[in-house]
mmCIF file of the N, C-alpha and C atoms, coordinates in Angstrom:
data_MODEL
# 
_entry.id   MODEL 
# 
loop_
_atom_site.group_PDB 
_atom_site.id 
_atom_site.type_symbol 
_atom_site.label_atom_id 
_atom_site.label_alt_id 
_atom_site.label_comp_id 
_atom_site.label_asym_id 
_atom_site.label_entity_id 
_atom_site.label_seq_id 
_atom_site.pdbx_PDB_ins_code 
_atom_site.Cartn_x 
_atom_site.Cartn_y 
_atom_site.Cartn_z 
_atom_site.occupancy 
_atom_site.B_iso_or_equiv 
_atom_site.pdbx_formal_charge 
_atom_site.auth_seq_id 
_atom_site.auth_comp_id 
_atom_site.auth_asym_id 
_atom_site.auth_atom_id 
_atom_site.pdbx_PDB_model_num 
ATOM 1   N N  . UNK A 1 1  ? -6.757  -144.888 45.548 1.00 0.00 ? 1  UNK A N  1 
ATOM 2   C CA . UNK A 1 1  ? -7.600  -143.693 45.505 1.00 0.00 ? 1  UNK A CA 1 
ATOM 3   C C  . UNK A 1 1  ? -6.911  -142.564 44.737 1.00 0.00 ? 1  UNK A C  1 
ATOM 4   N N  . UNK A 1 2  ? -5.526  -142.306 44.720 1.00 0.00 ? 2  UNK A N  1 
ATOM 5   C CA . UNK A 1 2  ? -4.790  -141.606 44.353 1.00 0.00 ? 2  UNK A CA 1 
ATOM 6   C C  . UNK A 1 2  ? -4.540  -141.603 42.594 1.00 0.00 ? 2  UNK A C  1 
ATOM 7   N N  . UNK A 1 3  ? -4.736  -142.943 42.165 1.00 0.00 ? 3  UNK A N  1 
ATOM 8   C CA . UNK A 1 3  ? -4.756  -143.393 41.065 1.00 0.00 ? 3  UNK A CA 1 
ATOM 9   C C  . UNK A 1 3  ? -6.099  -142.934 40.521 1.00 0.00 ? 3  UNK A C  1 
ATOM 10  N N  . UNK A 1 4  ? -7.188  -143.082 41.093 1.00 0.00 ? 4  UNK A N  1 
ATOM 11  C CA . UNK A 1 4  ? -8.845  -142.774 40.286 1.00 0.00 ? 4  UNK A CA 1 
ATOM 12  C C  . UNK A 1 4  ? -8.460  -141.245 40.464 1.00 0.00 ? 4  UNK A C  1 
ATOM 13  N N  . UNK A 1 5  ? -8.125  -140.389 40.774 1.00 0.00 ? 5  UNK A N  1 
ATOM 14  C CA . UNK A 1 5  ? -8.185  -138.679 41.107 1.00 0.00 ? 5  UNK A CA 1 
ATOM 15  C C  . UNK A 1 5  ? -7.084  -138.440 39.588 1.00 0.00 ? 5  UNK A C  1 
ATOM 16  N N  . UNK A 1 6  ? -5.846  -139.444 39.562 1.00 0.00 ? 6  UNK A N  1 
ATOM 17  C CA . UNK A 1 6  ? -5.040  -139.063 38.544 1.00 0.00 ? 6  UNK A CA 1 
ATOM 18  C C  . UNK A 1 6  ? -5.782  -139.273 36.930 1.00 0.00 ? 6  UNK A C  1 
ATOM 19  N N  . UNK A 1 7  ? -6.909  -140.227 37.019 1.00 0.00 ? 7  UNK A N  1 
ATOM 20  C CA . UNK A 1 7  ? -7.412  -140.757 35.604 1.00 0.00 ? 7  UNK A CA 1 
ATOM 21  C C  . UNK A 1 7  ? -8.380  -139.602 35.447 1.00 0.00 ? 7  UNK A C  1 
ATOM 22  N N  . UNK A 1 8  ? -9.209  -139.292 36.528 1.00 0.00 ? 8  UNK A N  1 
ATOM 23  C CA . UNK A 1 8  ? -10.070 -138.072 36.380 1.00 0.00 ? 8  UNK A CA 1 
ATOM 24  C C  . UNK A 1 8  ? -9.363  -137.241 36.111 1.00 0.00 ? 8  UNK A C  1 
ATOM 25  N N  . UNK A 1 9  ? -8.571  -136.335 36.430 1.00 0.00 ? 9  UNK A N  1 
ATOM 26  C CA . UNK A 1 9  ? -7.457  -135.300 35.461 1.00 0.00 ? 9  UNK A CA 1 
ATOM 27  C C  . UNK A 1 9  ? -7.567  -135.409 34.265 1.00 0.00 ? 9  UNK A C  1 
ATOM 28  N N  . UNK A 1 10 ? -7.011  -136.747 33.955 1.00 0.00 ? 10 UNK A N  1 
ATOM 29  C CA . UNK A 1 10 ? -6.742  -137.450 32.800 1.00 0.00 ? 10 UNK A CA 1 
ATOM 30  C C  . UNK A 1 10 ? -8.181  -137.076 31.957 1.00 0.00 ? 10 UNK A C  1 
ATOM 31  N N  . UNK A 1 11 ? -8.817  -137.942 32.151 1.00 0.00 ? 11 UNK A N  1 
ATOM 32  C CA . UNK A 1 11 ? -9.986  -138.237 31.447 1.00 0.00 ? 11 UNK A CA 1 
ATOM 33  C C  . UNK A 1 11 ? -11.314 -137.213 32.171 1.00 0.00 ? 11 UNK A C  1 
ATOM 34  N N  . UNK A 1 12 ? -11.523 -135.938 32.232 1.00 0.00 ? 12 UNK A N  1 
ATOM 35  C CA . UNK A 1 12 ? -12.335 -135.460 32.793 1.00 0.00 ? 12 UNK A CA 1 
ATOM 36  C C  . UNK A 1 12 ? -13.755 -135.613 32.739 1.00 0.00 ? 12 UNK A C  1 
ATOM 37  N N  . UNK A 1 13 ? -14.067 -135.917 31.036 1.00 0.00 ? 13 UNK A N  1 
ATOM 38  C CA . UNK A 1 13 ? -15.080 -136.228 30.490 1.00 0.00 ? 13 UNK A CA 1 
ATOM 39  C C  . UNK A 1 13 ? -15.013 -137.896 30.749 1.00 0.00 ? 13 UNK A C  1 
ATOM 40  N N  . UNK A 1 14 ? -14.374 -138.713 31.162 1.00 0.00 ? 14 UNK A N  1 
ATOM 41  C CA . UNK A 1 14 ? -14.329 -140.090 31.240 1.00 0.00 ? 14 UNK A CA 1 
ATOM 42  C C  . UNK A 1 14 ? -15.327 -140.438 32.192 1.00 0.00 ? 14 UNK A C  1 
ATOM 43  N N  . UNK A 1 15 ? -16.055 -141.848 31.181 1.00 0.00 ? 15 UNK A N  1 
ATOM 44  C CA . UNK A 1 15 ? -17.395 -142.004 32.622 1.00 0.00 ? 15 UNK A CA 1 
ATOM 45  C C  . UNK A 1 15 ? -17.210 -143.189 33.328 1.00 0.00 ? 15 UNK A C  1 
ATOM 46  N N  . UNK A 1 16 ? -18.072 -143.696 33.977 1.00 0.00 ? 16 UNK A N  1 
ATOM 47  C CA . UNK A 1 16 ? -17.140 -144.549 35.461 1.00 0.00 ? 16 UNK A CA 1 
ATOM 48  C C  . UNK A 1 16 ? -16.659 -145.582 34.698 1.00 0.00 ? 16 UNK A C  1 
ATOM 49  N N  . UNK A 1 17 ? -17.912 -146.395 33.427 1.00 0.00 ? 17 UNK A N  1 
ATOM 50  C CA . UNK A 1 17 ? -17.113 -147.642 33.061 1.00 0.00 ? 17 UNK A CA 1 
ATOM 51  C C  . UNK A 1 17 ? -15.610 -147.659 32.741 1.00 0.00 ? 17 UNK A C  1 
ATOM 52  N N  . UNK A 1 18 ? -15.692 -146.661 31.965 1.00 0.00 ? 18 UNK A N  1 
ATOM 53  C CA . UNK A 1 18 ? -14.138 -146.019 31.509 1.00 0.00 ? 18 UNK A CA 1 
ATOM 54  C C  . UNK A 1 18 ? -13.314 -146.469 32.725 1.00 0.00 ? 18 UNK A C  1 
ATOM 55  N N  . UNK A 1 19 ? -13.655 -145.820 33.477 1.00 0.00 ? 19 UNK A N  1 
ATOM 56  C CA . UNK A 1 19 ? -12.559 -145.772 34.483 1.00 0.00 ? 19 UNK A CA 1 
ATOM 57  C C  . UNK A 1 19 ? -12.507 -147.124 35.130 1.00 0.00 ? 19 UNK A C  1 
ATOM 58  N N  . UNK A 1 20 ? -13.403 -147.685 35.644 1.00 0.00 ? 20 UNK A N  1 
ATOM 59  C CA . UNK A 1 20 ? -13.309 -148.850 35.938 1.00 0.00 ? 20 UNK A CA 1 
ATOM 60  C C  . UNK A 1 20 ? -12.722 -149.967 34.915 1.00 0.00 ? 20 UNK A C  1 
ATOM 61  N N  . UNK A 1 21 ? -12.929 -149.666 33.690 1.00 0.00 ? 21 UNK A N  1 
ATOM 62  C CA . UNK A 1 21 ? -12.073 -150.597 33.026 1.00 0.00 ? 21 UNK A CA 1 
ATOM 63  C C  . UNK A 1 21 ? -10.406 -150.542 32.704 1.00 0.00 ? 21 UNK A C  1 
ATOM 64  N N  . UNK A 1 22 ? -10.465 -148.802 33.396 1.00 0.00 ? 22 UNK A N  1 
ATOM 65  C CA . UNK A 1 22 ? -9.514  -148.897 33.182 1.00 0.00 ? 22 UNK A CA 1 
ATOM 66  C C  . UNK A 1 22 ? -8.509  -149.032 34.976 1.00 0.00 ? 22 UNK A C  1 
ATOM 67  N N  . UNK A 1 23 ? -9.222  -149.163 35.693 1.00 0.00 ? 23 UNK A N  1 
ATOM 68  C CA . UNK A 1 23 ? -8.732  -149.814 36.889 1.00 0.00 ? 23 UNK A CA 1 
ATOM 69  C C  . UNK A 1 23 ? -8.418  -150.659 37.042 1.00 0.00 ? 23 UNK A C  1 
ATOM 70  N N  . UNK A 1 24 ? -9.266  -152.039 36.022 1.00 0.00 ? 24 UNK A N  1 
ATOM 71  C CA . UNK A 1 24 ? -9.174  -153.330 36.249 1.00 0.00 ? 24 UNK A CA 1 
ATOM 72  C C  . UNK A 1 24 ? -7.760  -153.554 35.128 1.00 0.00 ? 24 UNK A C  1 
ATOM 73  N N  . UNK A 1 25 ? -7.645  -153.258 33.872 1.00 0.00 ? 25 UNK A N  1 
ATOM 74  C CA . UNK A 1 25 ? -6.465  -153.446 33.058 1.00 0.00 ? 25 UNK A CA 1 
ATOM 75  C C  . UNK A 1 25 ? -5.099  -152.569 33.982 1.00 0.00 ? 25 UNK A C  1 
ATOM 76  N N  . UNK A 1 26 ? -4.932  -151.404 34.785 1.00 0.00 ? 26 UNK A N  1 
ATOM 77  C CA . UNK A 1 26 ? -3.901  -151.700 35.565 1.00 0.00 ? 26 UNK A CA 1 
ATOM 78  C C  . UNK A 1 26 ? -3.583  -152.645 36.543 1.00 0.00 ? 26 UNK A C  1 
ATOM 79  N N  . UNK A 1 27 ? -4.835  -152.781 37.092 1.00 0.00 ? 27 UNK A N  1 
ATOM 80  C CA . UNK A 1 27 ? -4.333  -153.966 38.531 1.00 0.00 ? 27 UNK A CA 1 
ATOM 81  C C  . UNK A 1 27 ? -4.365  -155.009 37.377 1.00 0.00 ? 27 UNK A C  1 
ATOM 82  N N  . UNK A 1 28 ? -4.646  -155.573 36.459 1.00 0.00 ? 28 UNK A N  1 
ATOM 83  C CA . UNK A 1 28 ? -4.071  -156.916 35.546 1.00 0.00 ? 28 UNK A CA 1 
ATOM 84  C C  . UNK A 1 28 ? -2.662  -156.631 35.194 1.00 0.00 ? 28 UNK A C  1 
ATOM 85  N N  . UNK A 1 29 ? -2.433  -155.450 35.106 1.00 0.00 ? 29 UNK A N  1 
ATOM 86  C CA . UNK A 1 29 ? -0.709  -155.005 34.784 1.00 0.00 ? 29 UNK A CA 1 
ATOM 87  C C  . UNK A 1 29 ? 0.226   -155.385 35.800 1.00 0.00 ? 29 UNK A C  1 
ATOM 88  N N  . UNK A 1 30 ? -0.635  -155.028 36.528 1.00 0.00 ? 30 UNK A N  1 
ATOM 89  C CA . UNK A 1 30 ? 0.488   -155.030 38.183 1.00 0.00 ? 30 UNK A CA 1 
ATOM 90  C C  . UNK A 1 30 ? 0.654   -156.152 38.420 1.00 0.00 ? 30 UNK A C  1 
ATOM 91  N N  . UNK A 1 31 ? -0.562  -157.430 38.545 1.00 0.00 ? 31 UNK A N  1 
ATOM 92  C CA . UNK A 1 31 ? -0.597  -158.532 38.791 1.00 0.00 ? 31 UNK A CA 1 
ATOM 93  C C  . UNK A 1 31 ? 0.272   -159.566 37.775 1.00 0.00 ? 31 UNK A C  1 
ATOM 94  N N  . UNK A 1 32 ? 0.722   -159.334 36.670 1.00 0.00 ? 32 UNK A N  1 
ATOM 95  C CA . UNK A 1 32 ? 1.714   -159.928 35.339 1.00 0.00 ? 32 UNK A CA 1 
ATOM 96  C C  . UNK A 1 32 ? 2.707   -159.377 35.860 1.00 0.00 ? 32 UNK A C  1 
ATOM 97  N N  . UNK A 1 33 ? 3.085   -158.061 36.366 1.00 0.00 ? 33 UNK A N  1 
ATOM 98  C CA . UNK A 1 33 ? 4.367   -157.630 36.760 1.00 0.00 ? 33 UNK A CA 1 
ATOM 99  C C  . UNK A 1 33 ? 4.976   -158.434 37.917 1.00 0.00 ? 33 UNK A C  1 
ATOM 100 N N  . UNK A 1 34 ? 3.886   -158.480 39.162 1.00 0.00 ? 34 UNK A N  1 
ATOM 101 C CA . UNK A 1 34 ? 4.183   -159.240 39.875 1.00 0.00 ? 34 UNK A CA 1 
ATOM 102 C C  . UNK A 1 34 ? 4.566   -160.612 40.222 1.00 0.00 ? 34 UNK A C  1 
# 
């Protein structure tokens, strides 16, 4: 939750797909890290 509040900062004008795509390419980050 803490993460979607930091991308909205980020991206104020960003719309949900945005964000959701960009939710799914970190948790794919995390999950290769892991």
């Amino acid at each position: 939750q803490k993460k979607l509040l930091k991308w909205q900062l980020a991206h104020p004008c960003g719309t949900f797909d945005e964000c959701a795509d960009w939710l799914r390419e970190s948790n794919a980050k995390r999950l290769k890290c892991s």
